[in-house]
KEBA-891998 format. One line per 2 residues: number of its first residue (from 1); their letters; for each residue y, x, z of C-alpha. Coordinates in Angstrom, 2 decimals. Example, Ala and Ser with C-alpha at 12.3 -4.5 7.8 and 13.67 -1.06 7.14 Angstrom:
BEGIN
1 = AS = -4.50/12.30/7.80 ~ -1.06/13.67/7.14
END
This chain:
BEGIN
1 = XX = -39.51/117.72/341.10 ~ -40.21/114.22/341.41
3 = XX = -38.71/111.79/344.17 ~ -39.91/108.35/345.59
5 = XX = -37.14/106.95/347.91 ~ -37.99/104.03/349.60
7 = XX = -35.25/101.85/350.62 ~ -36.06/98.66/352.54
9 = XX = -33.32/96.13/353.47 ~ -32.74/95.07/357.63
11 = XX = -35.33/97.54/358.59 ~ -34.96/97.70/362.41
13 = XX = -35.50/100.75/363.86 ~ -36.33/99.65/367.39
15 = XX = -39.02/97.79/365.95 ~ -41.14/100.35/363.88
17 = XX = -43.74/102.22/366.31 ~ -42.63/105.59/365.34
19 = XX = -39.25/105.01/366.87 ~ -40.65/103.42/369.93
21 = XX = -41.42/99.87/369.07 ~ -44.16/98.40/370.86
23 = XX = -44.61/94.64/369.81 ~ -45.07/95.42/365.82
25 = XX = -47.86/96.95/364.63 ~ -46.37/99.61/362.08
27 = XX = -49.51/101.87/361.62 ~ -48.08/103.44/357.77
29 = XX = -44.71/103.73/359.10 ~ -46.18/105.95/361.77
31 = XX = -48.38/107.66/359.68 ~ -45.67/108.67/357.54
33 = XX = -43.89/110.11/360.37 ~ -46.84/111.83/360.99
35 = XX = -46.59/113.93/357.36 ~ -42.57/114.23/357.48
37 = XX = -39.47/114.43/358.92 ~ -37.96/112.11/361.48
39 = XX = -34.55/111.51/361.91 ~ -33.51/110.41/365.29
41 = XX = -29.64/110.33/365.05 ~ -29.17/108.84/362.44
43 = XX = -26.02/105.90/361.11 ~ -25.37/103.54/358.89
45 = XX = -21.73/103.62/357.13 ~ -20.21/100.92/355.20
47 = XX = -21.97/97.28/355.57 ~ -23.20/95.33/354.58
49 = XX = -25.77/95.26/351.92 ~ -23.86/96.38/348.80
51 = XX = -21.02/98.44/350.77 ~ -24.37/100.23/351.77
53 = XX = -25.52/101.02/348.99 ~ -21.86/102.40/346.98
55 = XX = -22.29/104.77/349.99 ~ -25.98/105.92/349.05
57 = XX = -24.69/105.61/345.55 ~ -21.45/107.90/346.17
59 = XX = -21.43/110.09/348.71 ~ -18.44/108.32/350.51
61 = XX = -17.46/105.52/352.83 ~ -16.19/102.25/350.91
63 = XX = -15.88/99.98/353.33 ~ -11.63/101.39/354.58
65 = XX = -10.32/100.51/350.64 ~ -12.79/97.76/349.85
67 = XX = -15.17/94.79/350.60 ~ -18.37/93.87/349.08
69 = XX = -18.31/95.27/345.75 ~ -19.71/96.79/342.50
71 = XX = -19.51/100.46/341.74 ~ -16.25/101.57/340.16
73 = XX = -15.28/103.34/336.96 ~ -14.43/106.60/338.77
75 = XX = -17.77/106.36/341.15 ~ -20.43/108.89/340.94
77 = XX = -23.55/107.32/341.51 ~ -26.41/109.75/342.16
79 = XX = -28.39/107.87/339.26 ~ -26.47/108.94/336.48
81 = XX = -25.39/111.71/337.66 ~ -29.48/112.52/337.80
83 = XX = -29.48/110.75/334.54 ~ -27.02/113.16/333.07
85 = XX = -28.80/116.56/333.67 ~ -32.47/115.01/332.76
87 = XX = -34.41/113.48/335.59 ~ -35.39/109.99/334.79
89 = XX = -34.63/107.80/337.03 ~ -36.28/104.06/337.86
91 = XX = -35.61/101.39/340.16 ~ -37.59/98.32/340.48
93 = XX = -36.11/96.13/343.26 ~ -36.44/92.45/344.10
95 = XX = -32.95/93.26/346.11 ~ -30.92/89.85/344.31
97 = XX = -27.45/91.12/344.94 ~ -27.62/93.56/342.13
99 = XX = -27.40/91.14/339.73 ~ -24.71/89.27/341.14
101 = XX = -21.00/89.45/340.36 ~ -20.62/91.74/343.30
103 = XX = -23.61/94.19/342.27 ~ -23.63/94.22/339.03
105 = XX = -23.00/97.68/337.94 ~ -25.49/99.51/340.01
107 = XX = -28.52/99.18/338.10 ~ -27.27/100.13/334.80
109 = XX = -26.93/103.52/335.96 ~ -30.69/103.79/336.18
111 = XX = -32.36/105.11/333.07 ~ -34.69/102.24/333.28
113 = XX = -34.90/99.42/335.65 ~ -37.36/96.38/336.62
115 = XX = -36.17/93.49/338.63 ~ -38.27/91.28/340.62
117 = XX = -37.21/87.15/340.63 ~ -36.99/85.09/343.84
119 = XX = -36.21/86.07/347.34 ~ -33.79/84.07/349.14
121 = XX = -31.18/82.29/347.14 ~ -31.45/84.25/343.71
123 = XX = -31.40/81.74/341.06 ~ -34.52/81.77/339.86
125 = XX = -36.36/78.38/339.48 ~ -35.01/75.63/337.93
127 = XX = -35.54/71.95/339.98 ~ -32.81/69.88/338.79
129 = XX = -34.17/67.09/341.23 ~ -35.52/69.05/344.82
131 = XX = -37.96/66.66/347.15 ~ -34.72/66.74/349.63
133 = XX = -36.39/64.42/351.87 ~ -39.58/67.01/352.01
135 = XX = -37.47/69.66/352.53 ~ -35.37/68.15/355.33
137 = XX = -39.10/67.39/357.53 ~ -40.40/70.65/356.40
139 = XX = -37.17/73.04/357.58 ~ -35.53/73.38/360.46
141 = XX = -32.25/72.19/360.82 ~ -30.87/75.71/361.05
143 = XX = -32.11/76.12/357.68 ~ -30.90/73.45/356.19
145 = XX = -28.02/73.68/353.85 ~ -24.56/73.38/354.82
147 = XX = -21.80/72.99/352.40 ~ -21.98/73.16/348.56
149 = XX = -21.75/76.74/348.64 ~ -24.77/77.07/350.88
151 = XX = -28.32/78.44/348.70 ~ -30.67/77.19/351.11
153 = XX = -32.02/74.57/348.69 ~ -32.73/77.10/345.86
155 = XX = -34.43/79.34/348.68 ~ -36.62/76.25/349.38
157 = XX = -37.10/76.07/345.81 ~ -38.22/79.73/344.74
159 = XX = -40.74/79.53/347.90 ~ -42.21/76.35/346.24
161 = XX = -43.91/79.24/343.60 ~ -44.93/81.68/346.66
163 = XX = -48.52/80.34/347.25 ~ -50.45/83.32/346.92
165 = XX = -49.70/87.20/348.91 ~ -49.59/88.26/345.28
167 = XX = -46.85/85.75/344.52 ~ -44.48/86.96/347.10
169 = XX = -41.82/89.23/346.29 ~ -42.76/92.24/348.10
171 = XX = -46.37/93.00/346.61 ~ -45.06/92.23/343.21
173 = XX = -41.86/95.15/343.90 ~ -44.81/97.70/344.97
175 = XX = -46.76/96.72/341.73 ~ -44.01/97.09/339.53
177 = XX = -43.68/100.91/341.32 ~ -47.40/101.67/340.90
179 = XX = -47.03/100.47/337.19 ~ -44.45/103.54/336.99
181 = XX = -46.55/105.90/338.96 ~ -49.52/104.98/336.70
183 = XX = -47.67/105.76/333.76 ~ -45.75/108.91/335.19
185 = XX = -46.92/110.52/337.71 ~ -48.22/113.28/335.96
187 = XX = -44.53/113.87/334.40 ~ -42.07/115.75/335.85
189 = XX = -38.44/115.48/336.83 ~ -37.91/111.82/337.88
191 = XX = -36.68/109.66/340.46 ~ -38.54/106.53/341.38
193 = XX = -36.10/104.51/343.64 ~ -38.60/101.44/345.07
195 = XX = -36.40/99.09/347.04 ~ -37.34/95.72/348.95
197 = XX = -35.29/93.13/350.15 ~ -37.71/92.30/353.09
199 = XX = -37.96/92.56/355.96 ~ -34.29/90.70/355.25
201 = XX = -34.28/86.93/356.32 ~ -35.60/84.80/355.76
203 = XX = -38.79/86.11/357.30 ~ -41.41/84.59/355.10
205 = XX = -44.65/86.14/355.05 ~ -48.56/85.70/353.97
207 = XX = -50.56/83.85/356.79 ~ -52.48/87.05/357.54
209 = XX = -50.10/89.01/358.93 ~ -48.46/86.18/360.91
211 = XX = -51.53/85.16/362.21 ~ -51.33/88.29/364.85
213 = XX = -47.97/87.28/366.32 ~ -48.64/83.40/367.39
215 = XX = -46.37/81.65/369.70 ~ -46.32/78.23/371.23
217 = XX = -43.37/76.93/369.09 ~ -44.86/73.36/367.27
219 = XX = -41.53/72.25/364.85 ~ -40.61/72.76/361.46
221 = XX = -40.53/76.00/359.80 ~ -38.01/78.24/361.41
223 = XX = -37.93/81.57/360.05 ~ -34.27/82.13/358.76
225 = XX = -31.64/82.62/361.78 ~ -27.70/82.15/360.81
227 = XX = -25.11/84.70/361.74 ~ -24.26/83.11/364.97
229 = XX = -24.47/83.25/368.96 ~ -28.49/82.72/370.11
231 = XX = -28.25/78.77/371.44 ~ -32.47/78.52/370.54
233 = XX = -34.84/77.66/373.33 ~ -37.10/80.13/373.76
235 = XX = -39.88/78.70/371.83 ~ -37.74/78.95/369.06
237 = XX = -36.66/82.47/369.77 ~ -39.98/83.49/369.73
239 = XX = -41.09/81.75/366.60 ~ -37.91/83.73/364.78
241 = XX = -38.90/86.97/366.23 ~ -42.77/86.43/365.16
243 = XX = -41.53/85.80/362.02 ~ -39.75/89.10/361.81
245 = XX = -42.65/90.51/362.80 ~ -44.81/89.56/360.32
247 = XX = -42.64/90.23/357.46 ~ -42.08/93.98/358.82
249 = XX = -45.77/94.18/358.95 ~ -46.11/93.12/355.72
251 = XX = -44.01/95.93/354.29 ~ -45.75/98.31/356.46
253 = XX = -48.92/97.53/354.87 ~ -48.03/98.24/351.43
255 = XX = -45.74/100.94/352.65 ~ -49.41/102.31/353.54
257 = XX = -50.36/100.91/350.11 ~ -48.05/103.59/348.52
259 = XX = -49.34/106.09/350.84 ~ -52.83/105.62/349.82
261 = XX = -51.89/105.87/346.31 ~ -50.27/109.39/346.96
263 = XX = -53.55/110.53/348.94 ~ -55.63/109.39/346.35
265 = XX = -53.69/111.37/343.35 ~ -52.66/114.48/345.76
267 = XX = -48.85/114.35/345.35 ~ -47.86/115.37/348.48
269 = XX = -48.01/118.94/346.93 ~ -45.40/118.17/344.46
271 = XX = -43.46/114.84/345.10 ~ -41.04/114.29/347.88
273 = XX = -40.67/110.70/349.65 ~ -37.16/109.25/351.34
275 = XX = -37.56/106.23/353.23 ~ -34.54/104.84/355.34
277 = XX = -33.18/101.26/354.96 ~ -29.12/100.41/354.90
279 = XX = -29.12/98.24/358.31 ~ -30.74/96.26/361.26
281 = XX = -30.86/93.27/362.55 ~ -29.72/91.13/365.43
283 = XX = -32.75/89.35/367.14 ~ -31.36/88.08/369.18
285 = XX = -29.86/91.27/371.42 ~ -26.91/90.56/372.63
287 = XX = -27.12/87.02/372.52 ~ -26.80/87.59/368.15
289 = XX = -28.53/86.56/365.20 ~ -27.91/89.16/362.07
291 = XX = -25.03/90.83/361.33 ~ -21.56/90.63/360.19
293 = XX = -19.49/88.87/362.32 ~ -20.31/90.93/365.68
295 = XX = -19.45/94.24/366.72 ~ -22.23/96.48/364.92
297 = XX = -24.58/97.26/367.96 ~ -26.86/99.90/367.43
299 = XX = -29.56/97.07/366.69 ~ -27.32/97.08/363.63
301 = XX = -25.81/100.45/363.11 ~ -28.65/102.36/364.28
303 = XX = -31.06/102.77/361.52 ~ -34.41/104.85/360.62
305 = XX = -34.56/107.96/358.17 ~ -37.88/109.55/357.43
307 = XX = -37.77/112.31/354.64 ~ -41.20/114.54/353.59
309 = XX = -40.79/117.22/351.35 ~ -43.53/119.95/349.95
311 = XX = -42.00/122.69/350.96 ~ -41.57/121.74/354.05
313 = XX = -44.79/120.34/354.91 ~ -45.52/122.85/357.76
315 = XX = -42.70/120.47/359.42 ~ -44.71/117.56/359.40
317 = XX = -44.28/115.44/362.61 ~ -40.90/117.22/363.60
319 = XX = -38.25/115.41/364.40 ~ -34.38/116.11/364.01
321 = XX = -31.33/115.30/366.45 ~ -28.44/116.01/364.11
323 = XX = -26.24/113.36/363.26 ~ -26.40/111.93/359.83
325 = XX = -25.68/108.41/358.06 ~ -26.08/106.94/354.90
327 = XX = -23.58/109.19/352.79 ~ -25.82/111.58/353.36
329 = XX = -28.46/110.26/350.76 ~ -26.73/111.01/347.66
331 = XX = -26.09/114.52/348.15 ~ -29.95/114.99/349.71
333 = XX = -31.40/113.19/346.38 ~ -28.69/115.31/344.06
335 = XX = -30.31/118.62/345.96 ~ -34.03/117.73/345.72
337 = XX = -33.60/118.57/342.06 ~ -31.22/121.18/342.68
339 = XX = -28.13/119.04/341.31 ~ -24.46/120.03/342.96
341 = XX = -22.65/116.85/344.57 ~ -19.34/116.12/343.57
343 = XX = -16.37/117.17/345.63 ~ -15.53/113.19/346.13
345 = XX = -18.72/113.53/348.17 ~ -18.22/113.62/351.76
347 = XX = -22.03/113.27/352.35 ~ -24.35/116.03/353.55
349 = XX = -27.53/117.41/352.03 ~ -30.33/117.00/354.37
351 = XX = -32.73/119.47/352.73 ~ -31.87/122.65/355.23
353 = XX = -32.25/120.15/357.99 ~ -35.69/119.89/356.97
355 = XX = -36.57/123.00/357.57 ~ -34.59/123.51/361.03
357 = XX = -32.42/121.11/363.32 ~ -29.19/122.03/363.45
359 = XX = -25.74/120.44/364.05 ~ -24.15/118.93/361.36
361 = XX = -20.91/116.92/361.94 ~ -18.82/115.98/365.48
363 = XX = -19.20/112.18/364.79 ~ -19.88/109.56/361.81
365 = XX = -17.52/106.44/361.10 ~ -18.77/103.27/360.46
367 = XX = -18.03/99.77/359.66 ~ -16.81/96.76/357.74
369 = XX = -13.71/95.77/355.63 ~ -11.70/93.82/358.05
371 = XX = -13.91/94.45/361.05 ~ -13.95/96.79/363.60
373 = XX = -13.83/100.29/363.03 ~ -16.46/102.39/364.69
375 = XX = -17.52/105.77/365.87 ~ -20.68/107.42/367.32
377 = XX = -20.92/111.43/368.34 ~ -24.42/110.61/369.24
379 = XX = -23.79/110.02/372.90 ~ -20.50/107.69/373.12
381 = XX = -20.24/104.17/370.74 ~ -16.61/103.24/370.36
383 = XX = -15.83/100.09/368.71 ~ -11.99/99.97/367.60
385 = XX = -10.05/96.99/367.16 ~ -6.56/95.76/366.04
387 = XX = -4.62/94.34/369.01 ~ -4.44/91.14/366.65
389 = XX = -7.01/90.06/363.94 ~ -5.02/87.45/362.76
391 = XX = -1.40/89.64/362.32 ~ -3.12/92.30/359.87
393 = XX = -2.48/93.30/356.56 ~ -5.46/94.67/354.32
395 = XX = -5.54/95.42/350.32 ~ -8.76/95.61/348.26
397 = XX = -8.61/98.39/345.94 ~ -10.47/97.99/343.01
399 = XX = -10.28/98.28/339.44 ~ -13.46/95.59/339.80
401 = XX = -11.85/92.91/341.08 ~ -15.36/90.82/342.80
403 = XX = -16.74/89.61/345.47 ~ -20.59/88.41/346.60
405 = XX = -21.12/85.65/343.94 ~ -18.19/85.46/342.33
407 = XX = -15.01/87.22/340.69 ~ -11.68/87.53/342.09
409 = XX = -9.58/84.37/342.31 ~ -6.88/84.24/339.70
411 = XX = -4.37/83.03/342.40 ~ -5.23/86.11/344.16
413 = XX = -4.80/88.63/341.65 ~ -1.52/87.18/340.98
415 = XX = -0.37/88.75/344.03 ~ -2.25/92.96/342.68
417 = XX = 0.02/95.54/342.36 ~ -0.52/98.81/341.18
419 = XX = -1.33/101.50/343.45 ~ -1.36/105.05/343.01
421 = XX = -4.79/106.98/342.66 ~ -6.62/108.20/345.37
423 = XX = -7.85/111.89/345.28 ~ -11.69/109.98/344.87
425 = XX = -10.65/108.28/341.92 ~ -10.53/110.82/339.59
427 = XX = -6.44/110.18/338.47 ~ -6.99/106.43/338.04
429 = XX = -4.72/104.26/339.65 ~ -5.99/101.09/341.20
431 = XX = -5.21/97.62/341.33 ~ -3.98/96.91/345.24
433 = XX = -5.32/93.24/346.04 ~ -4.49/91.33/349.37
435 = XX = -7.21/90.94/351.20 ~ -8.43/87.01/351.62
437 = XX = -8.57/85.37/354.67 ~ -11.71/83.70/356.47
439 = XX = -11.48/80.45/358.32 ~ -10.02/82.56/361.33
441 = XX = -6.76/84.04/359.48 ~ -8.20/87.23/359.25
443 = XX = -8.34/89.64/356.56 ~ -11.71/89.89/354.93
445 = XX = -14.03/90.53/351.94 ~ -16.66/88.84/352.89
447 = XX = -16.76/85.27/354.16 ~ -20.05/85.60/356.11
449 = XX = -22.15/83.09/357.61 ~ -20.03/80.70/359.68
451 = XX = -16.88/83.02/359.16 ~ -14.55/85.21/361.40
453 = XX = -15.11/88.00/362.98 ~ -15.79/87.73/367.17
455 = XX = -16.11/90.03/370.58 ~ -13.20/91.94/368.84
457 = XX = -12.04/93.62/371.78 ~ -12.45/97.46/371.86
459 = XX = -15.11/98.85/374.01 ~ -16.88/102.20/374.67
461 = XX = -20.41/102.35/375.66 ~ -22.60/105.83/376.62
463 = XX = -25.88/105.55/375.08 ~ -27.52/108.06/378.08
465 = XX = -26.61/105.98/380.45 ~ -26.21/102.42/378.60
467 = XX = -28.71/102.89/375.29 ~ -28.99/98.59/375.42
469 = XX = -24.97/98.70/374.93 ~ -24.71/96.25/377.94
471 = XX = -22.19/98.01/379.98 ~ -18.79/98.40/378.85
473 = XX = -16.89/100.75/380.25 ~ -13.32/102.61/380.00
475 = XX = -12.74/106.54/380.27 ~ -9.22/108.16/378.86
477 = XX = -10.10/111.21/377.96 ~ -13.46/109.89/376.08
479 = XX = -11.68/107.12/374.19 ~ -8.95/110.47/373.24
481 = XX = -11.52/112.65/372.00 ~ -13.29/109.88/369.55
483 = XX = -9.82/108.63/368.37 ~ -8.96/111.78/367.39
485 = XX = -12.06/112.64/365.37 ~ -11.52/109.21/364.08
487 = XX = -8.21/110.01/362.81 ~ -9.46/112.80/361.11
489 = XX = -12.42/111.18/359.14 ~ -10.25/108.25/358.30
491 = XX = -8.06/111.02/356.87 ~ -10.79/112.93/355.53
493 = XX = -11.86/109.60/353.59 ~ -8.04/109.16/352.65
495 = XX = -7.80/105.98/354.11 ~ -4.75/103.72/353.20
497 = XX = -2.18/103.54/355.35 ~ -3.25/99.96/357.14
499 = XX = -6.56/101.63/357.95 ~ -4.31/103.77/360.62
501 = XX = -1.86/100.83/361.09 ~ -4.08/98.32/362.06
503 = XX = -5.29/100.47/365.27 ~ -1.77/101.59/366.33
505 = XX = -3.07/105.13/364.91 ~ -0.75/108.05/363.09
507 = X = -1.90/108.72/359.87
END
């Protein structure tokens, strides 16, 4: 067998044409569609970025014992676990954050691995002095740094050495996977894992594909929103959403690039493609930019899978209802080459889906350390909150003790005790962390963009009725029914006991 899975970072699903979008062109996206497998129901689990990917990586939800994070001793990652029984597996990536304190163990569990240098603030190039003044008429002020901590200026660097298409991060990721095809593709039994950070902000594309989305927006460059509440004139809103646009279209070309490449060698007969990102993004929606601190609208939570396998070409086109999320992916990758998935696995394989829709699970939880914690059976969207962000007490349990960019504070640590293992750990206790606070006294992992958490009041929404999630509403014996199937998955996924705490729930 050999495997290509695609994974794209803040792919929004309203926006690609095969899931109904209308005002990007996303021809290969819908061509794809057109040779596979389209999931329609299907969720994201931990977030963000890195949270996401532990959950590809495992099998499991993270995001109850721990933020942002690396992959633990005890985790199974899909990659070595492929690695171990003799499929080869590759990633080339220009996705930063594995190479960060908070990433860093990921990619060493790939047989081989290429990493490609510059998006957003991944130190790259080196400009001891940066042409502030320059930078301050060429950005707009919502891209312009804020705080020492803030790696807007070494964005605005690295895109100093983006002149050229081929110089942007994006082409150079899909060369570095036709480098591998070129070399492999007549091999068997490997994995080729091809992941780009686009169409993640900031939304910087060649001139040819944002030519076809112009607006009437005159100022600086704007093409990086903040987490925060939409306060943009419209002009400004549009120029942000353009640039969106272009970028997806971008990756949709050499997404068609990669299709090409498989039509001109004939390995749709023998090599199966996944392609599914880890979230959306807020454009706005809900009077949002990004993610994080909101409660995780669909826009967010909502995401695209697409999977084509050979033996199940005769399915081409078909789409599937059941409801799935991202834990799914390690146990469909483990099966494509006929690999068991741990028990620590609460994933699904998707492969028998493939061949007919069927139901799979009652509802999927979703979420993020110190946020709300959600639930979706397909039809209802129930965001659960504590009665008080501020009065909560979370732990990080981790035997990796980082964050994003950096490691544990020592200060912090001071205050670990041991806890005893959980059942996913393999018999290894853990070290039981108190969770840091953001600038809002609550418990988090991950300070965000402009901090703390907001809107955290619980809500229910019915996507028949409401699928924009504008309409709040109450109903008893709804809001029973999901918090009992969210007891059970946060039992299921033996949460700690704050997990059940924190929402006045019996664990």
């Amino acid at each position: 067998m050999r495997v290509i899975f695609v994974l794209f970072d803040s792919l929004t699903r309203s926006a690609l044409e095969c899931y109904g979008g209308t005002t990007v062109k996303t021809p290969n996206f819908q061509r794809f569609a057109r040779r596979a497998v389209t999931f329609d129901t299907h969720y994201v689990g931990s977030l963000p970025c890195m949270p996401a990917r532990r959950d590809m990586h495992t099998g499991r939800l993270n995001f109850l014992h721990r933020s942002w994070g690396p992959l633990e001793p005890f985790d199974q990652s899909f990659a070595a676990l492929l690695g171990g029984g003799g499929v080869h597996t590759h990633l080339v990536s220009d996705h930063y954050h594995y190479w960060e304190d908070g990433g860093a163990t990921y990619h060493n569990r790939y047989t081989t691995w290429d990493f490609v240098r510059g998006q957003e603030w991944d130190r790259w190039k080196a400009m001891v002095q940066p042409p502030m003044e320059r930078f301050r008429e060429m950005y707009h002020v919502m891209q312009q740094p804020q705080g020492g901590g803030d790696g807007r200026v070494q964005a605005m660097v690295n895109r100093e050495f983006m002149r050229e298409e081929q110089d942007y991060c994006c082409p150079r990721t899909f060369a570095g996977a036709f480098e591998f095809l070129d070399q492999n593709r007549d091999a068997d039994n490997w994995l080729l894992h091809l992941e780009c950070f686009d169409p993640h902000e900031p939304f910087h594309a060649p001139e040819r594909f944002r030519k076809d989305y112009p607006t009437g927006y005159e100022g600086p460059i704007l093409d990086w929103p903040r987490y925060k509440r939409l306060e943009e004139s419209p002009e400004e809103v549009a120029e942000l959403r353009a640039n969106y646009a272009a970028l997806l279209a971008m990756c949709d070309d050499y997404f068609g690039r990669l299709l090409d490449y498989m039509d001109r060698h004939d390995m749709w007969k023998d090599t199966a493609v996944v392609m599914t990102t880890d979230h959306g993004f807020l454009l706005g929606e809900h009077d949002w930019w990004g993610k994080n601190r909101m409660p995780f609208f669909n826009e967010i939570a909502h995401i695209p899978l697409i999977i084509h396998h050979p033996d199940h070409m005769h399915r081409a086109g078909e789409r599937r209802r059941a409801l799935t999320q991202t834990t799914d992916i390690m146990p469909t990758l483990l099966d494509l080459f006929g690999v068991a998935a741990p028990e620590t696995a609460e994933g699904y394989s998707l492969l028998p889906l493939l061949e007919q829709d069927k139901p799979l699970r009652e509802a999927v939880l979703y979420g993020m350390f110190g946020a709300g914690t959600n639930i979706t059976d397909g039809r209802y969207t129930y965001f659960c909150y504590p009665r008080d962000m501020t009065r909560q007490q979370l732990y990080e349990y981790t035997l990796m003790p980082m964050h994003l960019k950096s490691m544990f504070a020592v200060e912090d640590l001071r205050q670990a005790e041991l806890a005893d293992p959980f059942g996913f750990t393999q018999g290894v206790p853990l070290l039981k962390v108190p969770a840091r606070r953001n600038v809002k006294g609550q418990p988090t992992g991950h300070q965000g963009q402009g901090g703390g958490y907001e809107e955290c009041t619980t809500v229910l929404y019915d996507l028949h009725a409401d699928p924009g999630q504008e309409k709040p509403f109450r109903d008893e014996a709804v809001e029973g029914r999901l918090l009992k199937l969210m007891t059970g998955l946060l039992a299921r996924n033996e949460a700690p006991v704050e997990a059940f705490t924190r929402l006045d729930l019996q664990g």
